[in-house]
One Martini backbone bead per residue (centre of mass of N, CA, C, O) as a GRO file, in nm:
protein
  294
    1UNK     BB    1  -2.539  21.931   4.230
    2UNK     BB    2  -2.836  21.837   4.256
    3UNK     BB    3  -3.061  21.560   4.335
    4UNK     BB    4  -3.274  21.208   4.227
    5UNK     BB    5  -3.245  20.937   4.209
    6UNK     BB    6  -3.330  20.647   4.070
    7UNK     BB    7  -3.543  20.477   4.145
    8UNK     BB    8  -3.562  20.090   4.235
    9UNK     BB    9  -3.745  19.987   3.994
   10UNK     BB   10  -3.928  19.766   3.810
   11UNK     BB   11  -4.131  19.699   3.538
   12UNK     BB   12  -4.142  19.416   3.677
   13UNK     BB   13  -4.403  19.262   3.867
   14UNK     BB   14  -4.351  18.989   3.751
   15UNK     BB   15  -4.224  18.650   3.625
   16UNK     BB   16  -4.351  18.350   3.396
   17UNK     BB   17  -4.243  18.013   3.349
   18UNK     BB   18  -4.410  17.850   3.034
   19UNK     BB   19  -4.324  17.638   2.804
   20UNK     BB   20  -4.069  17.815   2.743
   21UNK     BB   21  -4.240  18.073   2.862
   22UNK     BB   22  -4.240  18.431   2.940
   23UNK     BB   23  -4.439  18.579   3.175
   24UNK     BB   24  -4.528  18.926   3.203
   25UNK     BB   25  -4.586  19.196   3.445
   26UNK     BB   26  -4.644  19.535   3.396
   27UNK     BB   27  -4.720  19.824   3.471
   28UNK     BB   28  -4.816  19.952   3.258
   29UNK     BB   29  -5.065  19.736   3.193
   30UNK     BB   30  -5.183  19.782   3.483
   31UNK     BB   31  -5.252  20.063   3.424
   32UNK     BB   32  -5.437  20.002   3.194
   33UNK     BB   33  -5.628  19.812   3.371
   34UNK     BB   34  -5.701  20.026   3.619
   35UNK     BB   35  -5.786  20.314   3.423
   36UNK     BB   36  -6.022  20.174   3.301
   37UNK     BB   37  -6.193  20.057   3.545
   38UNK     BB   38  -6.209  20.319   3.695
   39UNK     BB   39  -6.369  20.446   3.429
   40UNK     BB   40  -6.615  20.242   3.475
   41UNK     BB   41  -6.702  20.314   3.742
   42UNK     BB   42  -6.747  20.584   3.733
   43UNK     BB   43  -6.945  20.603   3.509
   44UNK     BB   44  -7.180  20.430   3.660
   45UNK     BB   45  -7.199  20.606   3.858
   46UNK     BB   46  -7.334  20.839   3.760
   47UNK     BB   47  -7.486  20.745   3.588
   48UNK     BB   48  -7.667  20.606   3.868
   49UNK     BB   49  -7.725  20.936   3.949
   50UNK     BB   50  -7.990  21.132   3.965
   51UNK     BB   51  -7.911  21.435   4.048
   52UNK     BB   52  -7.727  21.495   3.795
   53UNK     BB   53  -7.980  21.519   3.638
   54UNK     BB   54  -8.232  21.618   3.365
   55UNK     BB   55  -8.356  21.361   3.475
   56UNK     BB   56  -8.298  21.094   3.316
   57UNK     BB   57  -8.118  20.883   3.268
   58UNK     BB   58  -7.920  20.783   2.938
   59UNK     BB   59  -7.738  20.611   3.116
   60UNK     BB   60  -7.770  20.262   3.180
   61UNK     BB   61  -7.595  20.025   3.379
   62UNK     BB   62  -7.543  19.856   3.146
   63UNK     BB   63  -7.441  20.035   2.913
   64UNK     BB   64  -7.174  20.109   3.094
   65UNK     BB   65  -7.103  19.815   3.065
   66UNK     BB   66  -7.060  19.756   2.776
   67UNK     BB   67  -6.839  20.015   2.791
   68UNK     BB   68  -6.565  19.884   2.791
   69UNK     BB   69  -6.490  19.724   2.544
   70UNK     BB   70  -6.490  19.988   2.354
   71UNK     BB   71  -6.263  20.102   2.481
   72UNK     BB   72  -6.041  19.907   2.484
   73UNK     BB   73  -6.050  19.925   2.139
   74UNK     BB   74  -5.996  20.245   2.146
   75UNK     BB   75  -5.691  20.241   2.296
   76UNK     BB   76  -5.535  20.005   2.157
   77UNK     BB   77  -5.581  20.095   1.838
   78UNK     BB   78  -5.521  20.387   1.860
   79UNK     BB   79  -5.260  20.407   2.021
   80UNK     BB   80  -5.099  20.253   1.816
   81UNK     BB   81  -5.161  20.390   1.558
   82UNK     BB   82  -5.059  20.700   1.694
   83UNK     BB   83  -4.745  20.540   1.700
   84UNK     BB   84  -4.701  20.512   1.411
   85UNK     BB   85  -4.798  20.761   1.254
   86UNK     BB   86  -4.694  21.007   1.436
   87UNK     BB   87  -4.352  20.908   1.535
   88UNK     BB   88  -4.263  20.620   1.316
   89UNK     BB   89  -4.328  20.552   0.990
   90UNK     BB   90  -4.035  20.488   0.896
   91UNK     BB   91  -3.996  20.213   1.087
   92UNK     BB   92  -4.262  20.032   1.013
   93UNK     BB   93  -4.234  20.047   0.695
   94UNK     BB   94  -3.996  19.841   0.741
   95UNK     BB   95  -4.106  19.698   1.030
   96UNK     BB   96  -4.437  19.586   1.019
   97UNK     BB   97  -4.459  19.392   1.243
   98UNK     BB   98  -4.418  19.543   1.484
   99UNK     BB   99  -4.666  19.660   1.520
  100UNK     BB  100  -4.780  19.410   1.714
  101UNK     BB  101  -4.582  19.516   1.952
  102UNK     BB  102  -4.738  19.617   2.241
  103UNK     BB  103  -4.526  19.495   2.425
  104UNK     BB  104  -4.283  19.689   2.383
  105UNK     BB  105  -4.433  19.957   2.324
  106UNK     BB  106  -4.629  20.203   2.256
  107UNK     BB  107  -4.818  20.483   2.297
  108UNK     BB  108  -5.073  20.721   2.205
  109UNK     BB  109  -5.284  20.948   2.302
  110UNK     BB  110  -5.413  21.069   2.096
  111UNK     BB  111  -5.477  20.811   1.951
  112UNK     BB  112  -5.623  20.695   2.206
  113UNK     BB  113  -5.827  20.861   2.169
  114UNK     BB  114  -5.983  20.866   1.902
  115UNK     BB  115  -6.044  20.568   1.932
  116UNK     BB  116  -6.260  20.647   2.141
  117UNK     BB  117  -6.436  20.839   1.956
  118UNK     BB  118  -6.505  20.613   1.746
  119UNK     BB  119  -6.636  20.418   1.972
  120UNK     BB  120  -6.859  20.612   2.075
  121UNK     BB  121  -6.984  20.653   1.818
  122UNK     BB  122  -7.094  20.382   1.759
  123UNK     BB  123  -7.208  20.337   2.065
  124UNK     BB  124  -7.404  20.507   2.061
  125UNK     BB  125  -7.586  20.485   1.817
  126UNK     BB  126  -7.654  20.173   1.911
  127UNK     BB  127  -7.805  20.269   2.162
  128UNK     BB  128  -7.912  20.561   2.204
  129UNK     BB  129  -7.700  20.774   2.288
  130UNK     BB  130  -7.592  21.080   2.356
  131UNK     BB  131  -7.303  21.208   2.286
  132UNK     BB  132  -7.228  21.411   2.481
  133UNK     BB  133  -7.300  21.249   2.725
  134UNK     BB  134  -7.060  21.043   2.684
  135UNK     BB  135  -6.827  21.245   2.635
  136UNK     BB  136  -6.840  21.337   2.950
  137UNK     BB  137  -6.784  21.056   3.104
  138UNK     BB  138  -6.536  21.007   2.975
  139UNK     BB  139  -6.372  21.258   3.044
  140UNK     BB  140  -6.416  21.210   3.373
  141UNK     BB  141  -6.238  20.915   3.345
  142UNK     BB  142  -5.952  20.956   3.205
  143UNK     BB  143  -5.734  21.066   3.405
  144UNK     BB  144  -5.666  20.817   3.582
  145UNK     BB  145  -5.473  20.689   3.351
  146UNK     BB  146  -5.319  20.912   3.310
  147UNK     BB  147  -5.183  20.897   3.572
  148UNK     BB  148  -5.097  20.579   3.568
  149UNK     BB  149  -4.941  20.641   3.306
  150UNK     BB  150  -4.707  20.800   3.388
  151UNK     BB  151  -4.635  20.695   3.600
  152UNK     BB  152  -4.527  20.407   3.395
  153UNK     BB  153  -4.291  20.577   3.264
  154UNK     BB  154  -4.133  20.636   3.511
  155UNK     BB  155  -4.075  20.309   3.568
  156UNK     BB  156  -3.939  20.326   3.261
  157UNK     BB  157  -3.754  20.552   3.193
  158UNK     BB  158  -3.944  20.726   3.024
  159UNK     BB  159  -4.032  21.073   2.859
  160UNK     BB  160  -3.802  21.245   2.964
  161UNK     BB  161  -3.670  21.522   3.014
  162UNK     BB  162  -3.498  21.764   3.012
  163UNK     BB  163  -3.201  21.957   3.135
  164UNK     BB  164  -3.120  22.001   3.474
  165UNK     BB  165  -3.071  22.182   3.768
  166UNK     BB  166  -3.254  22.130   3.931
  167UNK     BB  167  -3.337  21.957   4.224
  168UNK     BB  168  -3.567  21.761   4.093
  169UNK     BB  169  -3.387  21.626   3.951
  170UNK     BB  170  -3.338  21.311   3.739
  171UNK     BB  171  -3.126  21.056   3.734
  172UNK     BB  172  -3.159  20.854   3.503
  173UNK     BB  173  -3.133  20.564   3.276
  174UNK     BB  174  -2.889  20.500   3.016
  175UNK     BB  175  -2.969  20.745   2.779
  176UNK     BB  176  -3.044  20.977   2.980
  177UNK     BB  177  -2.747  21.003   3.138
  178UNK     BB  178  -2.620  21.002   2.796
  179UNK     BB  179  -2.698  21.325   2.672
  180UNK     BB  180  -2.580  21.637   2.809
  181UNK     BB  181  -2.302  21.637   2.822
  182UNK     BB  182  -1.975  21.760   2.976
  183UNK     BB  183  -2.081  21.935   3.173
  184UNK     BB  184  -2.172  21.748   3.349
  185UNK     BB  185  -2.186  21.480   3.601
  186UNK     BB  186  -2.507  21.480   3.569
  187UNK     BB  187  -2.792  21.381   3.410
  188UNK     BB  188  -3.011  21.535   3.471
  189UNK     BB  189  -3.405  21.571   3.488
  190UNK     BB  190  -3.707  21.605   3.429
  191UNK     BB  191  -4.021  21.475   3.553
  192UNK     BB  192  -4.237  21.469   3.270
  193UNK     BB  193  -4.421  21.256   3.398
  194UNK     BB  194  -4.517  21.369   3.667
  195UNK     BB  195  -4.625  21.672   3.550
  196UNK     BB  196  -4.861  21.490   3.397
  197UNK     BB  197  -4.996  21.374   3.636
  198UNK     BB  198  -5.084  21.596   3.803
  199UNK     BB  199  -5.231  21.773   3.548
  200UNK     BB  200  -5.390  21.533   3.404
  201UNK     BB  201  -5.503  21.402   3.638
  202UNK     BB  202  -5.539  21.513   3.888
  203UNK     BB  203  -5.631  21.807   3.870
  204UNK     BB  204  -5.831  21.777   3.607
  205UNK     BB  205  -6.000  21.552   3.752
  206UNK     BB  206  -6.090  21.712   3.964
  207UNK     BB  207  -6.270  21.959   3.823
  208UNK     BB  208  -6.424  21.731   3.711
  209UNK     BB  209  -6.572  21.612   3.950
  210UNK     BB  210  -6.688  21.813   4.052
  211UNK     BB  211  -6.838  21.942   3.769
  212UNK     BB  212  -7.035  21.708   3.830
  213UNK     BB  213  -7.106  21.653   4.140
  214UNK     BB  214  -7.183  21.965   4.197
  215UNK     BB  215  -7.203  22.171   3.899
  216UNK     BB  216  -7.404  21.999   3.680
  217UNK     BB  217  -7.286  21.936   3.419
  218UNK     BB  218  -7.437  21.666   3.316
  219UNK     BB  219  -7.695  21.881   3.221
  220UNK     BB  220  -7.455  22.010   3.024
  221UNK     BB  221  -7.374  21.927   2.716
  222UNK     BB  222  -6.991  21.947   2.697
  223UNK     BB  223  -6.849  22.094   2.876
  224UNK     BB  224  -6.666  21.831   3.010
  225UNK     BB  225  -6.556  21.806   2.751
  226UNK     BB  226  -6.419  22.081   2.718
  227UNK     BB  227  -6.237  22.068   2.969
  228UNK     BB  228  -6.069  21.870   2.879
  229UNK     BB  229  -5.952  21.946   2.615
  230UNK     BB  230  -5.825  22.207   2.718
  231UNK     BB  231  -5.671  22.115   2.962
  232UNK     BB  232  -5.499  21.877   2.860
  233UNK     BB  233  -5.343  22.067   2.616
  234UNK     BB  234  -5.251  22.263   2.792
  235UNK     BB  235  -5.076  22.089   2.989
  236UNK     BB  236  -4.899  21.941   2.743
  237UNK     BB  237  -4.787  22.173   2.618
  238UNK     BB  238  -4.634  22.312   2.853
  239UNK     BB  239  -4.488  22.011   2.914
  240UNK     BB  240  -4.309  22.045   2.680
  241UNK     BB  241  -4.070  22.246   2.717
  242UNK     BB  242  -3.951  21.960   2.907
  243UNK     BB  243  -3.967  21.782   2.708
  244UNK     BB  244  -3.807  21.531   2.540
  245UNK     BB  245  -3.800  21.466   2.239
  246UNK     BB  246  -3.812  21.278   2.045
  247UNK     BB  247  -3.550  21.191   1.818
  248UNK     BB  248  -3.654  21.200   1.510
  249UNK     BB  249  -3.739  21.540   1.576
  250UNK     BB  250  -3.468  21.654   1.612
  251UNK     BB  251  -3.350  21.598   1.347
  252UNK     BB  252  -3.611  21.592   1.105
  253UNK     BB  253  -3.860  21.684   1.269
  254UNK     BB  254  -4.172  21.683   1.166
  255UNK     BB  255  -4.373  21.471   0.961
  256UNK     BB  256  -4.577  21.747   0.863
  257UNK     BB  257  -4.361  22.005   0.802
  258UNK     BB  258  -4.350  22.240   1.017
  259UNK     BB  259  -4.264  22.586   1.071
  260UNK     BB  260  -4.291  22.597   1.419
  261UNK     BB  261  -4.261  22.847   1.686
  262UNK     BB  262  -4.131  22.921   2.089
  263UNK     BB  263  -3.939  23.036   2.232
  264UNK     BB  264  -3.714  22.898   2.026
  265UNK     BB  265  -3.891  22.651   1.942
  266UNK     BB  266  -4.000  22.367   1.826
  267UNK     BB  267  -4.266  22.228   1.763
  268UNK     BB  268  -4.423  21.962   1.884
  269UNK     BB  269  -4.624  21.689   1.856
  270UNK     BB  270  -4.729  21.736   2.164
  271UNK     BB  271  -4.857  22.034   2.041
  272UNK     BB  272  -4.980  21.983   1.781
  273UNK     BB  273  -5.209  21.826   1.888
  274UNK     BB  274  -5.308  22.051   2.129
  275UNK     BB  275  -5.433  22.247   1.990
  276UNK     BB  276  -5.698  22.148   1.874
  277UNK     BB  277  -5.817  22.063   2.181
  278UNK     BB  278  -5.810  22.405   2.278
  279UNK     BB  279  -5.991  22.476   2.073
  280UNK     BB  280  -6.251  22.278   2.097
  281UNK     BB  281  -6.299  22.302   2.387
  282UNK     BB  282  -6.374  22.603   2.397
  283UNK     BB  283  -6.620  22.532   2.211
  284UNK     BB  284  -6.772  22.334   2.395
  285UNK     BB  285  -6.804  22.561   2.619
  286UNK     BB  286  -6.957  22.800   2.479
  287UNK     BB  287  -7.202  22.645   2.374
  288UNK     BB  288  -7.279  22.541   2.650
  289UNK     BB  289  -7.347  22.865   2.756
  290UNK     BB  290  -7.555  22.959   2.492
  291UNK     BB  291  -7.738  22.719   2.575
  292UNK     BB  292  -7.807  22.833   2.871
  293UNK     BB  293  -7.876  23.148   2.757
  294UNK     BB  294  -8.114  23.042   2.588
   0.00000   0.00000   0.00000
């Protein structure tokens, strides 16, 4: 059998003691901060870039500017809220302190969608940007985060794949070495968070760039929403077949209790979320074109 050893990168990347307190900085966190820096410069350019739009641009670089904020606030209490609510509520209820240790990890992409979805849908109200506008910028800007978020995922050796005799299996440290059973003599896996960073990243970020630089798309609200919506949950649920289940849901199912399968599988949680967005985005596809033939 071959395989990948997994490689020795430390999930923190510095860490200072003081005052008896450890303070650390890890991938993770990088990841985050890094990848709002990089969507709010992307959205600036477009927002400030006159080519783009039919007409004047709608978002004003000052808007675009004081839109960090709300993304920041809606990406981590929304992602934060849609891994307590979506995937583990019977150990929160349990647990309810440990709901704000967002230092230990636990972050929902979809939970962290809506929380965006709520942040912008306020702040267009209140600056008086067309909501449409505004959800097609975040579109384009998003990628970059979930790419960074991936890398960041895999070097904390956590969400990693199924069980794989693949050549480019990964063989995980942990929870992950020890899980495969006894035919194998190394616990290979999928590495199903590259395999998210590259579809969910790269390919659909690049697709969006395009399509807005050169395709015109930002002068048609919705399409770049729609593609990004289909995309990403095209992407999400595809790769979840090679994604091993959360724990809680291998032995108890999903906590909506639906009995959906696929292919000899039930339907994952990171699945059955994902359905909607593809849903979702083929009619913003639609709309975008029916009114664009109008």
């Amino acid at each position: 059998m071959s395989y990948i050893p997994f490689p020795d990168i430390s999930p923190v990347i510095f860490s200072v003691e003081f005052g008896g307190m450890t303070f650390a900085l890890r991938w993770y966190a990088l990841a985050y901060i890094a990848g709002l820096l990089i969507g709010w410069k992307i959205i600036t350019k477009l927002a400030t870039t006159a080519r783009l739009w039919d007409g004047p641009s709608p978002v004003s670089a000052d808007q675009a500017e004081r839109l960090l904020t709300w993304i920041i606030l809606g990406v981590i209490l929304g992602g934060r809220a849609g891994y307590v609510l979506f995937y583990q509520p019977a150990y929160f209820l349990e647990n309810p302190a440990h709901v704000l240790r967002v230092w230990e990890g636990g972050m929902s992409f979809h939970g962290g969608f809506l929380g965006v979805v709520v942040a912008g849908l306020v702040y267009a109200r209140r600056e008086k940007i067309p909501v449409l506008t505004l959800a097609d910028l975040l579109a384009v800007a998003t990628p970059a985060g979930l790419f960074l978020g991936r890398i960041a995922n895999f070097i904390n050796a956590e969400l990693w794949g199924r069980p794989t005799t693949l050549p480019w299996g990964v063989a995980f440290p942990g929870e992950a070495a020890q899980s495969c059973g006894d035919v194998l003599t190394v616990c290979a896996r999928h590495p199903s968070q590259l395999y998210e960073a590259v579809l969910e990243g790269l390919l659909l970020g690049a697709l969006l760039i395009r399509a807005a630089w050169r395709g015109g798309w930002l002068a048609r609200p919705g399409r770049l929403l729609g593609l990004f919506l289909a995309g990403y949950g095209a992407a999400r649920f595809a790769v979840e077949f090679v994604r091993q289940p959360d724990a809680q849901f291998v032995t108890g199912g999903n906590p909506l209790g639906l009995a959906l399968h696929w292919g000899g599988y039930g339907l994952t949680m990171g699945q059955i979320l994902s359905l909607p967005m593809v849903v979702l985005g083929l009619w913003f596809l639609w709309r975008a074109a029916a009114r664009q033939a109008a």
